[in-house]
MIDRENSE-262841 format. One record per residue (C-alpha): residue number from 1; residue in three letters; y, z, x. Coordinates in steps of 0.05 Angstrom, whole numbers, plus 5000, padded with zeros to 4 digits. Layout:
// residues N
<atom i="NUM" aa="ALA" v="Y" w="Z" u="X"/>
...
***
This chain:
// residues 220
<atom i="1" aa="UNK" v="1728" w="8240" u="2990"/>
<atom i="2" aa="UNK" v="1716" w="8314" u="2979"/>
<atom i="3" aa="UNK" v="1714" w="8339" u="2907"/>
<atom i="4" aa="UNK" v="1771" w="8376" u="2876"/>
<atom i="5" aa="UNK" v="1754" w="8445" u="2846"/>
<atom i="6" aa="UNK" v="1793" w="8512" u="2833"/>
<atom i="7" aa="UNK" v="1787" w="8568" u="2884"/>
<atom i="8" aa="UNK" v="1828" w="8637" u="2892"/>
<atom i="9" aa="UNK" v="1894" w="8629" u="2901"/>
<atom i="10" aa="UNK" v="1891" w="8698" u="2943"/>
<atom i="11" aa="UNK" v="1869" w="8762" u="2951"/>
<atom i="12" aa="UNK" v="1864" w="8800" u="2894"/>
<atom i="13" aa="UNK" v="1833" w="8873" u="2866"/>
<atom i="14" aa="UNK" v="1814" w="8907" u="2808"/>
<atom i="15" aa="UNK" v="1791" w="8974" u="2786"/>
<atom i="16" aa="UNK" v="1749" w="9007" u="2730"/>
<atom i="17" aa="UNK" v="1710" w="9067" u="2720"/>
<atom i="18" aa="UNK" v="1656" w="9084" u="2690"/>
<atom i="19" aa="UNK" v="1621" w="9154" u="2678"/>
<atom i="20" aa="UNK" v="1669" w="9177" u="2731"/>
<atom i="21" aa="UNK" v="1639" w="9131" u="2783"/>
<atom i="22" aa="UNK" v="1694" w="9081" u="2809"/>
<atom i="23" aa="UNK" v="1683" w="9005" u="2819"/>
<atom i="24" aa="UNK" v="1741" w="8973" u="2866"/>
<atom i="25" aa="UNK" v="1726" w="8894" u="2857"/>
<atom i="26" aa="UNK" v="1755" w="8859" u="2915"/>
<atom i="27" aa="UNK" v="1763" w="8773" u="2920"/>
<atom i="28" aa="UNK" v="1782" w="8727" u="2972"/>
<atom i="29" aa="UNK" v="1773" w="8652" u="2978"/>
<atom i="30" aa="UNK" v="1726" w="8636" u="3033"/>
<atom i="31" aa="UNK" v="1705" w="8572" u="3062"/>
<atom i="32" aa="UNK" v="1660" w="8583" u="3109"/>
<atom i="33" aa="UNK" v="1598" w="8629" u="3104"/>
<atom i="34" aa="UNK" v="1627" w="8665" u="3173"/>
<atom i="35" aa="UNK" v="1697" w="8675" u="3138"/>
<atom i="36" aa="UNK" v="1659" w="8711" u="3069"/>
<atom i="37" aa="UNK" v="1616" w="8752" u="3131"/>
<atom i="38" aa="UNK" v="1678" w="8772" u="3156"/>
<atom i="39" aa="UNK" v="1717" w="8792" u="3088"/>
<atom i="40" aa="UNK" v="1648" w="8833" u="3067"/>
<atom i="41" aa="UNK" v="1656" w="8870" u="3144"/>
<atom i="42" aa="UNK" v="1725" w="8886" u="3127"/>
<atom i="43" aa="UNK" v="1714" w="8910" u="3064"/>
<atom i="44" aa="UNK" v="1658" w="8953" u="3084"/>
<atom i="45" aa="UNK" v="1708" w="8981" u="3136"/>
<atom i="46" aa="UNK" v="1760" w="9002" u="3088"/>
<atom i="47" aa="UNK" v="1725" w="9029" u="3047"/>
<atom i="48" aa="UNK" v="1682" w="9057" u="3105"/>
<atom i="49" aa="UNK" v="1664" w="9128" u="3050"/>
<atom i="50" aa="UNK" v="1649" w="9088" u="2994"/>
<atom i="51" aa="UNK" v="1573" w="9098" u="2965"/>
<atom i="52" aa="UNK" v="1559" w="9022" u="2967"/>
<atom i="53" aa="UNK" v="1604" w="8961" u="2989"/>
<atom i="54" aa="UNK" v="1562" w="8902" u="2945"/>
<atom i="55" aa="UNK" v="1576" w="8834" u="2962"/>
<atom i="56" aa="UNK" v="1567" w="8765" u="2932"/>
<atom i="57" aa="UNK" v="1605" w="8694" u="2953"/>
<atom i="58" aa="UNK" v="1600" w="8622" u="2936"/>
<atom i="59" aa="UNK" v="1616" w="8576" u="2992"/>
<atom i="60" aa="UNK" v="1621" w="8507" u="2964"/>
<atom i="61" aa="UNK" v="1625" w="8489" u="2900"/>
<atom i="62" aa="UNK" v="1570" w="8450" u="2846"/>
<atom i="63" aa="UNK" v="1504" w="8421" u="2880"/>
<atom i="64" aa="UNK" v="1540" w="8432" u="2948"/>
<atom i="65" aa="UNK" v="1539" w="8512" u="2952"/>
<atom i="66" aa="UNK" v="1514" w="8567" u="2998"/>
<atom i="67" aa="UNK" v="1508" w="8630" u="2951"/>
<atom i="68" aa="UNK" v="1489" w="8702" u="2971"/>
<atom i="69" aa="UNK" v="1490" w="8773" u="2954"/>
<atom i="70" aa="UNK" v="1453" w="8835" u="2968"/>
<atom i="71" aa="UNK" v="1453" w="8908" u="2931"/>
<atom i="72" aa="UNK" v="1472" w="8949" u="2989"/>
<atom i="73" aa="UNK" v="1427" w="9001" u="2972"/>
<atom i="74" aa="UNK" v="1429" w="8999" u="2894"/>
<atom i="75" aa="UNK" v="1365" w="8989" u="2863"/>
<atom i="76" aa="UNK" v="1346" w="8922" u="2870"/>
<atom i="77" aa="UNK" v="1379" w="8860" u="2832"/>
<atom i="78" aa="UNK" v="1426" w="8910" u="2792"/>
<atom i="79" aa="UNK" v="1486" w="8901" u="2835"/>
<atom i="80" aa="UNK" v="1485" w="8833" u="2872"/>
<atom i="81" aa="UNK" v="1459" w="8795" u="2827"/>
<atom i="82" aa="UNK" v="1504" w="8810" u="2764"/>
<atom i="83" aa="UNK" v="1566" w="8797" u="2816"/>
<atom i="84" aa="UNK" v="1539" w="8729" u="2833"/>
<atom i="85" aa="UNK" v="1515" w="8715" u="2762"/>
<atom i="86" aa="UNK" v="1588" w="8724" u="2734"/>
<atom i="87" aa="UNK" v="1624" w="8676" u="2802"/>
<atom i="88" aa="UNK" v="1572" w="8632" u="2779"/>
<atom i="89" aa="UNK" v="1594" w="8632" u="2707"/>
<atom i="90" aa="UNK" v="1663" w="8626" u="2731"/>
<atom i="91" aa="UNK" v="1680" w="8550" u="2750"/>
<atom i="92" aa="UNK" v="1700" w="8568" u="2821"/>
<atom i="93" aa="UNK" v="1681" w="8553" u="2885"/>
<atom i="94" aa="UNK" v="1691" w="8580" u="2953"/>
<atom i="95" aa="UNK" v="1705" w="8650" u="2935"/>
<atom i="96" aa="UNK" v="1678" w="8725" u="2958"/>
<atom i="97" aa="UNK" v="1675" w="8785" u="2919"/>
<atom i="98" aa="UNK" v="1655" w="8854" u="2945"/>
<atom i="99" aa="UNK" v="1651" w="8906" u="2890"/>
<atom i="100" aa="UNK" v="1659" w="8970" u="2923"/>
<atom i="101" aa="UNK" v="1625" w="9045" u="2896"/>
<atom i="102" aa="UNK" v="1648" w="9111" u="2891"/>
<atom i="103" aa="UNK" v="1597" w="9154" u="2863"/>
<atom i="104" aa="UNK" v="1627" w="9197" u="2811"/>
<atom i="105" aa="UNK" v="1569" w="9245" u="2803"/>
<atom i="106" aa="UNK" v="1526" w="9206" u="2739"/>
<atom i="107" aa="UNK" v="1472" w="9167" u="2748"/>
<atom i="108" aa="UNK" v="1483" w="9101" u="2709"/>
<atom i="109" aa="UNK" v="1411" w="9077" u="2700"/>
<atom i="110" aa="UNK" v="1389" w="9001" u="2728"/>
<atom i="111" aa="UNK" v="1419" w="8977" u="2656"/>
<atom i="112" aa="UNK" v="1482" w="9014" u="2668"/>
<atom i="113" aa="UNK" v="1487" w="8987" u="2734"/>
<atom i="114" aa="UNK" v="1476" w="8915" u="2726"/>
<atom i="115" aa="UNK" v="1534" w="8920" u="2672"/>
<atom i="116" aa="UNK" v="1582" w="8961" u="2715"/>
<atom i="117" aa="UNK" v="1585" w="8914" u="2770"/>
<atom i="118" aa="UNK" v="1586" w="8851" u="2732"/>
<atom i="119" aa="UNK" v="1644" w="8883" u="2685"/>
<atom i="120" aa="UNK" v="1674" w="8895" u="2755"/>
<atom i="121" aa="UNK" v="1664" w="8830" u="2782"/>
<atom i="122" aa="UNK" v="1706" w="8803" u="2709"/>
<atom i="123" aa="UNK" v="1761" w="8850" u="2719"/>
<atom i="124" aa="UNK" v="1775" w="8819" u="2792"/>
<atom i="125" aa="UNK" v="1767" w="8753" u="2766"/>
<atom i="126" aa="UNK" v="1820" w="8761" u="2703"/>
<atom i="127" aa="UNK" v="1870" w="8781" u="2746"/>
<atom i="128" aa="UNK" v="1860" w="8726" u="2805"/>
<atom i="129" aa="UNK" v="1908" w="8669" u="2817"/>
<atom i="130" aa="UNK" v="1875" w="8612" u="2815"/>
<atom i="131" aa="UNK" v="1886" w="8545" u="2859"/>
<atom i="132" aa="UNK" v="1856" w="8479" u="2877"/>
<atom i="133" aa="UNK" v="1823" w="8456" u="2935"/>
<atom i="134" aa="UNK" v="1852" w="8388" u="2954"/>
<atom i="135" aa="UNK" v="1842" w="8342" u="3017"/>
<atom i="136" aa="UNK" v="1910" w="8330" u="3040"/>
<atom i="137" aa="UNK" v="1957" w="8290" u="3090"/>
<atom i="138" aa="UNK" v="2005" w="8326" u="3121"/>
<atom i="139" aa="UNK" v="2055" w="8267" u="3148"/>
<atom i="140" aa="UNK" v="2120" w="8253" u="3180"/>
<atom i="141" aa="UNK" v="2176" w="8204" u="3171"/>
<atom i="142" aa="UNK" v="2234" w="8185" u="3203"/>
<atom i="143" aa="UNK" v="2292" w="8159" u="3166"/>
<atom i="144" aa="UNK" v="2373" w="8142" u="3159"/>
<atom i="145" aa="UNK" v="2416" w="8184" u="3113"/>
<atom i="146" aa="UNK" v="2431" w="8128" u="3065"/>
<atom i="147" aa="UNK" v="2363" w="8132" u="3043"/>
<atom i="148" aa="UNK" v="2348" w="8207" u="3031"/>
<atom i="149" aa="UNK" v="2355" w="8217" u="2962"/>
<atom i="150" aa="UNK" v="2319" w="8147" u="2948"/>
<atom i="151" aa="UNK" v="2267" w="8177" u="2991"/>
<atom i="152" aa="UNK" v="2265" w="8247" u="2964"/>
<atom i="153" aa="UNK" v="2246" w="8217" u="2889"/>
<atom i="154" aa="UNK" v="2194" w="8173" u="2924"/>
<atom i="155" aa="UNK" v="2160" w="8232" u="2943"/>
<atom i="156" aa="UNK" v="2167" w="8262" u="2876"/>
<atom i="157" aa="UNK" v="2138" w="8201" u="2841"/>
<atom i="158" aa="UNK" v="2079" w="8201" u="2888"/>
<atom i="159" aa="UNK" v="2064" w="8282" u="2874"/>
<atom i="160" aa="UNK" v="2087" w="8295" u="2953"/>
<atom i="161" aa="UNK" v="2106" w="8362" u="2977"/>
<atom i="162" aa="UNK" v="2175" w="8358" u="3024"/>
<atom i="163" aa="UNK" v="2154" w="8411" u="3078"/>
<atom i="164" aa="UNK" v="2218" w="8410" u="3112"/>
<atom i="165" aa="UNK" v="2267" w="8365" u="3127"/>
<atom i="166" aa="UNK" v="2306" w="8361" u="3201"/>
<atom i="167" aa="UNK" v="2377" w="8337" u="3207"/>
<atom i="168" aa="UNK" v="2399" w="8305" u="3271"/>
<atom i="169" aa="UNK" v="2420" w="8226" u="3285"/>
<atom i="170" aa="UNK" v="2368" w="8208" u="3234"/>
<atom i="171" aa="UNK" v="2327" w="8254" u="3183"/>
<atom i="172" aa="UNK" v="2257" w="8271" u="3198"/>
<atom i="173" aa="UNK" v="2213" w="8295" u="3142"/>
<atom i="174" aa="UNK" v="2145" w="8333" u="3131"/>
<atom i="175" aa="UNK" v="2114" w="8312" u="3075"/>
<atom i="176" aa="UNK" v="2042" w="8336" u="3042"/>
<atom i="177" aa="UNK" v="2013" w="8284" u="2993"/>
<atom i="178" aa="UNK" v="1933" w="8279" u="2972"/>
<atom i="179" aa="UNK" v="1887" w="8241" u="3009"/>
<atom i="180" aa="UNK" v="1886" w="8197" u="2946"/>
<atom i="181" aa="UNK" v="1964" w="8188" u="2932"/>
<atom i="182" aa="UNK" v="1991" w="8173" u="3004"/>
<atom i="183" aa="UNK" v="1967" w="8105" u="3011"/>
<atom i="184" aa="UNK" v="2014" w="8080" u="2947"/>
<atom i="185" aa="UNK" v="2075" w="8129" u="2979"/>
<atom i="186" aa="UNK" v="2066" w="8078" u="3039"/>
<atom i="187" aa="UNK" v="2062" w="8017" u="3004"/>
<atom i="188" aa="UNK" v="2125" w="8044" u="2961"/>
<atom i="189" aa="UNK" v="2160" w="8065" u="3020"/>
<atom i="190" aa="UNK" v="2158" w="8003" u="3062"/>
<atom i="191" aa="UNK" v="2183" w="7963" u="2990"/>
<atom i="192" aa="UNK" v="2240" w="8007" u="2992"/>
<atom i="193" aa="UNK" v="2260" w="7995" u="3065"/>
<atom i="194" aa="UNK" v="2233" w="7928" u="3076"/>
<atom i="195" aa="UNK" v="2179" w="7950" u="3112"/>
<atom i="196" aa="UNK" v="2227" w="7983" u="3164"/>
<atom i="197" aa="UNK" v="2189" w="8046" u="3141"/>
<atom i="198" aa="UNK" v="2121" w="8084" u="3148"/>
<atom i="199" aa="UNK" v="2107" w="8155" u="3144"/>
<atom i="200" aa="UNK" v="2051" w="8170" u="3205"/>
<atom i="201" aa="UNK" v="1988" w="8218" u="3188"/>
<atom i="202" aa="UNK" v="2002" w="8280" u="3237"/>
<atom i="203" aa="UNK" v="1937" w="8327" u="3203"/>
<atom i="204" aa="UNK" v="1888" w="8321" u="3150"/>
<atom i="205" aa="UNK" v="1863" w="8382" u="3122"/>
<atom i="206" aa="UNK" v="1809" w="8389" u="3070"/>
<atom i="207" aa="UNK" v="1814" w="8457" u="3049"/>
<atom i="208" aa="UNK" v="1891" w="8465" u="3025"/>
<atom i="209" aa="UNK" v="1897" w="8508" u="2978"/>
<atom i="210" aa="UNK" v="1948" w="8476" u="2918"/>
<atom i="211" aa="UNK" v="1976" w="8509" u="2865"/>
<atom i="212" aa="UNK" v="1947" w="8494" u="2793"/>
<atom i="213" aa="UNK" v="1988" w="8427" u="2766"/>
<atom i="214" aa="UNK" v="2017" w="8412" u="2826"/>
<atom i="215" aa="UNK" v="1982" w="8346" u="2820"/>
<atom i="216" aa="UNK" v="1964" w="8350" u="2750"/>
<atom i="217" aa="UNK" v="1957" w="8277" u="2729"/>
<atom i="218" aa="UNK" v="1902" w="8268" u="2785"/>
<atom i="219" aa="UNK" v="1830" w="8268" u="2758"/>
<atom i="220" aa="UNK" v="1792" w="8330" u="2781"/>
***
């Protein structure tokens, strides 16, 4: 089973200056190494008159990651690196950052520089939402009225997710429980209706992105 580990939430941005040169510190979460290529290139083309658009991104998380960055012209290793140094230092995975430049007419030095974008690459990071990657079942069940509510605080005590919920001669239900959790919801379920029940798999997705505690007593 894939490992659990906290990502961005969403996109977020941050802004400091220093010595009248502004640093715009964008983040994303990224999965794939072509969707942080494809943040960086749309960064870079919003902020087309920028000086420099710096990147950095961790795709993965632990032993299990694909890390980059380059100085986009800065002097080499004071821009990049100090971005990647701080995601690395930061217990996520599968995020992007692009720092972006605006040269504000003072040279900062290769000292000045290094701290500048890494105090950049904080500022981002104090103000992202974070969330969890979890492997998840997205499923569907079928079900009489008389056993809704029994139903609904199934779900609940197996940390599910009602997605919606369609009303005609019977109920259907969308339900989103961890890989890890569904398996007792089933055995749980059929108990309840003697075994007239089962909820059928319709997607499994690896990368959803969960809120922090939505399935807090699950080791991570």
């Amino acid at each position: 089973m894939s490992k659990r580990y906290l990502i961005p939430a969403e996109e977020a941005r941050a802004e400091i200056e220093v010595k009248r040169s502004r640093f715009v510190a964008t983040a994303v979460p990224a999965f794939t190494v072509e969707e942080a290529r494809a943040f960086i290139a749309r960064i870079k083309a919003e902020f087309s008159d920028a000086s420099h658009n710096v990147p950095a991104f961790l795709v993965g998380y632990g032993s299990s990651v694909t890390a980059h960055c380059n100085d986009d012209g800065e002097p080499a290793g004071t821009a990049g690196r100090p971005i990647l140094a701080v995601l690395q230092g930061s217990g996520l995975g599968d995020i992007a950052v692009v720092v972006t430049r605006y040269f504000g007419g003072t040279k900062l030095g290769t000292g000045g520089l290094v701290r500048a974008y890494g105090d950049a690459a904080k500022a981002v990071l104090d103000v992202l939402p974070r969330a969890e990657k979890v492997p998840t079942h997205i499923t569907m069940l079928a079900l009489p009225y008389n056993l809704l509510e029994r139903v609904r605080l199934l779900v609940g005590d197996w940390n599910g997710r009602i997605l919606d919920e369609t009303f005609a001669a019977d109920i259907t239900m969308t339900l989103q429980f961890t890989v890890p959790k569904f398996p007792g919801f089933q055995d749980a379920l059929r108990e309840l209706s003697h075994g007239s029940l089962a909820a059928e798999i319709i997607e499994t997705n690896e990368n959803s992105i969960m809120p922090l505690g939505t399935f807090d007593d699950e080791e991570i």
